[in-house]
C-alpha positions in Angstrom: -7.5 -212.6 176.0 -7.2 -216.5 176.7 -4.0 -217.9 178.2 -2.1 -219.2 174.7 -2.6 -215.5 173.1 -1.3 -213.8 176.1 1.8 -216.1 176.1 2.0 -215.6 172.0 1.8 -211.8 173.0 4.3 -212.2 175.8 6.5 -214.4 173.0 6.3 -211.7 170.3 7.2 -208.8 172.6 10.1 -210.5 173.4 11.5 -211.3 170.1 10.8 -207.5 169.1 12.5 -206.2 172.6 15.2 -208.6 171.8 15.8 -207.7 168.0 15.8 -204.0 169.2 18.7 -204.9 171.7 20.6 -206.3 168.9 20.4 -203.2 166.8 21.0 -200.5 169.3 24.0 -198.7 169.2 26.3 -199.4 172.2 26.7 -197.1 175.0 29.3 -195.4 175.4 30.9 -194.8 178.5 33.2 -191.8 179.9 36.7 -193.9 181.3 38.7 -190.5 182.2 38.6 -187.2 180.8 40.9 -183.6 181.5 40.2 -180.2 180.1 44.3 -180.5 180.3 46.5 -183.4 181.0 47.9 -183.4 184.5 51.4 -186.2 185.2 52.4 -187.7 188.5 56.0 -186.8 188.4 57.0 -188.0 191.7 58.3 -184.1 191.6 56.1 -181.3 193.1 59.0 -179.2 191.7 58.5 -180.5 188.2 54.6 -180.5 188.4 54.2 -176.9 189.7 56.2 -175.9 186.4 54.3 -177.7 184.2 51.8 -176.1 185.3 53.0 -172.3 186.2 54.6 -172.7 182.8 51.6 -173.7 181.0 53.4 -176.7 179.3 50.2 -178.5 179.6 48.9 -176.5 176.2 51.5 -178.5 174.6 50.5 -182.0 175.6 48.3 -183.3 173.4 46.6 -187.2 173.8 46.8 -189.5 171.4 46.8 -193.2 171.9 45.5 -195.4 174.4 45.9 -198.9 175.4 44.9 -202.0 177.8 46.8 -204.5 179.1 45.4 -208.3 180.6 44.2 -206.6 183.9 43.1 -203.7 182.6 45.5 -201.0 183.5 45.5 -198.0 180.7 48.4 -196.5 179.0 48.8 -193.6 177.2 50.5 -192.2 174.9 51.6 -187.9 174.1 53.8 -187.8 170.7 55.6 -184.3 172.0 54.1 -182.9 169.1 54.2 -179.4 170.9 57.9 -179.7 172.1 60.5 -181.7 174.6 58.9 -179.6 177.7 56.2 -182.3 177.6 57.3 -184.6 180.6 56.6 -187.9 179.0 55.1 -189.4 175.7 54.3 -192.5 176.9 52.7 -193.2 180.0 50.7 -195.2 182.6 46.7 -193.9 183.9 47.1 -193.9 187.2 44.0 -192.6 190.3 44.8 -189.7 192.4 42.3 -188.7 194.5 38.9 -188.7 191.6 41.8 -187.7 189.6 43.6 -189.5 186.5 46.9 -188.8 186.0 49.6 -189.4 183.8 52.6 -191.6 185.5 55.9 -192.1 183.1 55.9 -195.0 181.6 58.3 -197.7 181.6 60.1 -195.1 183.4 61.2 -191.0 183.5 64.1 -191.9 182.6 63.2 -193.6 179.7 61.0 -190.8 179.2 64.0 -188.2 179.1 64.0 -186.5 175.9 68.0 -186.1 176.5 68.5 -189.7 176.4 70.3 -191.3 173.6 68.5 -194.7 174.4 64.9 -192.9 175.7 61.9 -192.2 173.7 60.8 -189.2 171.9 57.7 -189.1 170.3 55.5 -191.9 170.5 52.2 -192.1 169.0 51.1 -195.8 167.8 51.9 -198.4 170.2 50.1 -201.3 170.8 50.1 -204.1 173.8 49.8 -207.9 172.4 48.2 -211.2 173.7 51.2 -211.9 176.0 51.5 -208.5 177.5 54.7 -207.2 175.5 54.1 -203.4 174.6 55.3 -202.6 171.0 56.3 -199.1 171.1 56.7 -197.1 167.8 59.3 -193.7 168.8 58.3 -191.3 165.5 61.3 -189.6 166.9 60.4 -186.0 165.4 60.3 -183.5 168.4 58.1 -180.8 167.9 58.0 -181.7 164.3 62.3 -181.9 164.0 63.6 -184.3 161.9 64.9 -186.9 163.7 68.6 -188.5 164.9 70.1 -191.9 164.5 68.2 -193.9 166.4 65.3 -192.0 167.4 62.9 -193.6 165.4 62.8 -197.2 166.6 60.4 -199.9 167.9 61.0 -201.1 171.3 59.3 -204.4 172.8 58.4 -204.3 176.8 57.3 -207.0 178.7 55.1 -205.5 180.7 55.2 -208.3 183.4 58.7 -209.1 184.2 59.5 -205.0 183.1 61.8 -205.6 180.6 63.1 -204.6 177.5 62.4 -207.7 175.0 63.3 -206.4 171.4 65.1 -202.6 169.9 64.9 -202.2 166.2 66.6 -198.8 165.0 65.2 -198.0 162.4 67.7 -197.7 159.2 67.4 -194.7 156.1 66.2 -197.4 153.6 63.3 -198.1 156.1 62.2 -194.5 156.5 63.1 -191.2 155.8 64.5 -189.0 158.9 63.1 -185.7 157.5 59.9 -187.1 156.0 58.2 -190.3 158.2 56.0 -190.1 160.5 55.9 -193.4 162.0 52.4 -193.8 163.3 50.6 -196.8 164.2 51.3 -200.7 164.8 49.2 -203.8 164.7 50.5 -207.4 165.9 50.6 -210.7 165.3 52.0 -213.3 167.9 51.3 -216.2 165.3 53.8 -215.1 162.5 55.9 -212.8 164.9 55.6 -209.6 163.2 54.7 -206.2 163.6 53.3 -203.7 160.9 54.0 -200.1 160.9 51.9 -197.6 159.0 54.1 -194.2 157.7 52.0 -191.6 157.3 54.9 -189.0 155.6 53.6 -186.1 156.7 56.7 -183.9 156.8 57.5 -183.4 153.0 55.4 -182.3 149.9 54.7 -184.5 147.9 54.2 -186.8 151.3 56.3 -190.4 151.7 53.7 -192.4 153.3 54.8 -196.4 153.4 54.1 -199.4 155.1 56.5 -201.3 157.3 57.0 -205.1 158.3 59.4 -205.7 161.4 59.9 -209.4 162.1 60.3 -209.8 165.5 62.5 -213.4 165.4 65.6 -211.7 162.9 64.6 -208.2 164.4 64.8 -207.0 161.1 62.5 -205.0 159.0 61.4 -203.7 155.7 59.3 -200.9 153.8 57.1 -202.9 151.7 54.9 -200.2 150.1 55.7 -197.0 149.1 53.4 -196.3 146.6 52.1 -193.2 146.3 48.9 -193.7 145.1 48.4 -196.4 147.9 49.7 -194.5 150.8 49.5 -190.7 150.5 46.6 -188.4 150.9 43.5 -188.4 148.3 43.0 -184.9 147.2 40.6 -185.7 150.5 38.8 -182.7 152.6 36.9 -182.9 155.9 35.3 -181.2 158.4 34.7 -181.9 162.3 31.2 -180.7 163.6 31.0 -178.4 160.9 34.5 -176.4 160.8 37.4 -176.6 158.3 40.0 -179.3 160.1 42.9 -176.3 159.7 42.3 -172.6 159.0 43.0 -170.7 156.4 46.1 -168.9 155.8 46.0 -165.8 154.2 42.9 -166.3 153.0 43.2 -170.0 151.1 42.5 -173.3 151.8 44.8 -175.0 154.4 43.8 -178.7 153.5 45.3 -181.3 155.7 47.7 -183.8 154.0 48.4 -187.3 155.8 49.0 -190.6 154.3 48.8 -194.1 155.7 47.8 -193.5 158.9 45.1 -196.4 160.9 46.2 -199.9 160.3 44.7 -203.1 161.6 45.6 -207.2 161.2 42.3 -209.4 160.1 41.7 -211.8 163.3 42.6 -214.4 160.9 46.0 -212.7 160.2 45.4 -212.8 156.6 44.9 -209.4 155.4 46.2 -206.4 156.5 44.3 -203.0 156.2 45.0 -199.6 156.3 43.7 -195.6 155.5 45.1 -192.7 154.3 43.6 -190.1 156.9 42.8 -187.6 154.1 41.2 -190.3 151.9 38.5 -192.9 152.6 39.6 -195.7 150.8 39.7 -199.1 153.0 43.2 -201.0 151.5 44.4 -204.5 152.2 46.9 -206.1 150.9 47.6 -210.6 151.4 50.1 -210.8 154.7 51.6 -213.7 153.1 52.9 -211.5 150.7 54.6 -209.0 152.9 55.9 -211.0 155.4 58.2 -212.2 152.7 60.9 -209.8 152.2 62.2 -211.3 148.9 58.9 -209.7 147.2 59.4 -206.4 145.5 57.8 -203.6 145.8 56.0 -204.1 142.3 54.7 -207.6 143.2 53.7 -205.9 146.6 51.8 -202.9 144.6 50.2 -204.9 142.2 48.6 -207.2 145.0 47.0 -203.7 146.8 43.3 -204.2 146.9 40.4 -201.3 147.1 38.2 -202.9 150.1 35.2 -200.5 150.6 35.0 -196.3 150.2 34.1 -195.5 153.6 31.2 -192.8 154.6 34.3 -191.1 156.5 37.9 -191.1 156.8 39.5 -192.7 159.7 42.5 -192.6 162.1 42.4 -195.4 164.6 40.7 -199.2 163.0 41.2 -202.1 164.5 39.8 -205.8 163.8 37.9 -208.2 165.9 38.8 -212.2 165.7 35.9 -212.8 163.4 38.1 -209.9 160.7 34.9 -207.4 161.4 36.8 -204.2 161.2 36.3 -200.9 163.9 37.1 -197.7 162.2 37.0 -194.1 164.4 34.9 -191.7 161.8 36.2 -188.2 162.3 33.5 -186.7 160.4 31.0 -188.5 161.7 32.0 -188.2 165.6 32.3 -192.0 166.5 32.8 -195.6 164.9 32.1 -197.5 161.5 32.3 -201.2 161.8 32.9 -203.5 159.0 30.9 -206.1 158.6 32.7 -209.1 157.8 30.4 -211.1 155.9 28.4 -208.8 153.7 31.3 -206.1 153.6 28.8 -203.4 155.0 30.3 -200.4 156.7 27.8 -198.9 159.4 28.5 -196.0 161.9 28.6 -198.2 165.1 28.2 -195.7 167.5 28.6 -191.7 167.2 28.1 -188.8 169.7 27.8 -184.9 168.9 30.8 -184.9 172.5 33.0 -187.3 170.1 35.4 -184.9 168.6 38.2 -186.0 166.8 38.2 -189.7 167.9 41.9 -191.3 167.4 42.8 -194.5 168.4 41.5 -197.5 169.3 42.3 -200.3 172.2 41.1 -203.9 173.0 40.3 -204.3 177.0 39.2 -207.6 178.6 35.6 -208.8 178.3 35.5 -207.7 174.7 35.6 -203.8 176.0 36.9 -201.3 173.3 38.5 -197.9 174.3 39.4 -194.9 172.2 40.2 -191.2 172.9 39.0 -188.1 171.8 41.2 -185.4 171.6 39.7 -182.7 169.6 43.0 -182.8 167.6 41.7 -179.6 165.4 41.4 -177.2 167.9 44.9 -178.1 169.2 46.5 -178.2 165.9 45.0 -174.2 165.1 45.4 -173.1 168.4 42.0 -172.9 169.2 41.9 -175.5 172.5 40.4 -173.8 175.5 41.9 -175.5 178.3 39.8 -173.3 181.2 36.8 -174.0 180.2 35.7 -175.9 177.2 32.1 -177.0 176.3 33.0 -180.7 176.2 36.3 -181.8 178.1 39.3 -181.7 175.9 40.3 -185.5 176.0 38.4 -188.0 177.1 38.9 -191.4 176.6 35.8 -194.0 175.8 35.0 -197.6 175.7 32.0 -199.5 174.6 30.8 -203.5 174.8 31.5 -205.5 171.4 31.2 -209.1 172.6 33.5 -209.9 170.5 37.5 -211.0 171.3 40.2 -209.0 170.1 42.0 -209.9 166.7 44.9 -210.6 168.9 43.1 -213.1 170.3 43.7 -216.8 170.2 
């Protein structure tokens, strides 16, 4: 072979290497995992009952987040009872070990505190390193008291509260919301709140706008054909999400649920878990709270059907969307300019994969929690096949839609 075929050779094996690269899937990579969840306490007292008392099989993960340098938070919605030491905490190393540190602070994280947070789930940290903490308030599934369910604004680099909002009864109802995720934008100063209504039949599920200037908010959508469950059944690696009881179907109901702001800030999107219908509705629209909620319903628009149902989405600045695919163990990503919805990346040790979090250099985390097997009882916390809760990221090379 002469000198100009072996370079065309060398040219072509390139491009094909290269066009390969560009259509792998990402890896994924293991940031922390637990077969069960193990807190720093600053209390060998407290710790030694957590664990003697086996509160740790009531501790269940469920969020997690980054902030500018790349510390990890995370958050445990005391889904299984106040025992659980904290709901919302920091990652910290001890020893090879990760562990969960209260966060802002144990007192904060006192369940018998008036002012102190209960149950958080969605929470999300924004371009200027305020943490936007949504309380669900519901204890062990309880409705909640005045004032539990609230959304609190840290700074997390002076360490100081920046913004309370209580919520009020016209925003969302004490016995039926379940306040569950949050997505920001610093431009327009406001913060939207999916409600996935979980604890009454027929569900409540809404959507929420909090503006963060008049600290004052408003359920824009309530909807029920735009925020409730589908008629929508699932499976994880083959099994039933809940088991029967007495012998019938025990089909898992959740409405709005994942929720994510365009990097444009122009749309917002969201799912109803049991669905897989990708919604939007114009943020222009519900940022203004002299709409009503018919002008706000008619403007709901059907986006995609997804190839799964989702709980955790989340946009990049260039509005592609990231969507965790609970029945197909991974992520589905959006494609902004041809409206294509691919699984991104998926793993048969992906079970149950939650939320989603924007790190620097474009990383993306999100847990898995096997949220099935805790729900039925099922978690083995000796010794499980796959560890119980594990928390992933992957490269994008993209910037967060919270990006400038």
């Amino acid at each position: 072979m002469n000198a100009s075929l072996k370079l065309c050779a060398l040219a072509l094996a390139a491009s094909a290497s290269l066009a390969q690269a560009q259509t792998a899937a990402p890896k994924l990579e293991v940031v922390a995992e637990w077969n069960r969840l193990s807190y720093d306490l600053g209390d060998k007292a407290a710790e030694k009952a957590y664990d003697d008392q086996q509160v740790y099989k009531k501790a269940l993960l469920h969020g997690v987040k980054v902030d500018s340098r790349g510390t990890l938070y995370v958050s445990t919605a005391r889904w299984g009872g106040a025992e659980v030491p904290a709901t919302l905490s920091k990652l910290v190393k001890k020893g090879k070990a990760w562990k969960l540190q209260p966060f802002p602070s144990k007192a904060l994280n006192d369940v018998t505190n008036p002012k102190g947070l209960k149950a958080v789930l969605g929470f999300e940290i924004d371009r200027n390193d305020v943490m936007w903490i949504l309380d669900q308030g519901h204890v062990a599934g309880a409705p909640s008291k005045p004032g539990d369910e609230k959304l609190i604004g840290w700074d997390l680099k002076t360490g100081r509260e920046v913004a309370r909002y209580e919520f009020s009864d016209a925003d969302s109802d004490k016995k039926c919301s379940f306040l569950n995720d949050v997505a920001v934008d610093n431009d327009a100063g406001v913060v939207y709140i999916s409600d996935s209504g979980i604890f009454c039949n027929p569900l409540k599920g809404g959507i929420l706008v909090y503006d963060i200037q008049s600290n004052k908010a408003k359920r824009v959508l309530s909807a029920p054909e735009w925020v409730n469950n589908e008629d929508y059944s699932f499976k994880i690696h083959g099994r039933d999400v809940l088991k029967p009881v007495d012998g019938k179907p025990n089909g898992m109901k959740t409405g709005a649920d994942g929720i994510a702001l365009s990097g444009d800030k122009k749309t917002l999107y969201w799912t109803n878990l049991t669905g897989n219908r990708l919604l939007s509705l114009p943020t222009a629209l519900i940022r203004d709270f002299s709409k009503s909620e018919d002008e706000v319903k008619a403007a709901v628009k059907l986006v995609n059907s997804l190839p799964s149902n989702t709980d955790g989405m989340t946009a990049d600045r260039n509005n592609n969307l990231y969507m965790t695919a609970l029945g197909l163990n991974g992520i589905m990503k959006r494609d902004a300019a041809t409206g294509e919805v691919k699984t991104h990346v998926s793993h048969d040790e992906v079970s149950w994969p939650d939320t989603l979090a924007w790190g620097p250099k474009g990383m993306l985390y999100f847990v898995s929690n096997h949220l099935h097997l805790w729900v039925d009882g099922d978690m083995d916390f000796d010794h499980p096949k796959v560890p119980n809760f594990r928390i992933y990221r992957f490269a994008t090379g993209a910037k967060p839609y919270l990006a400038k």
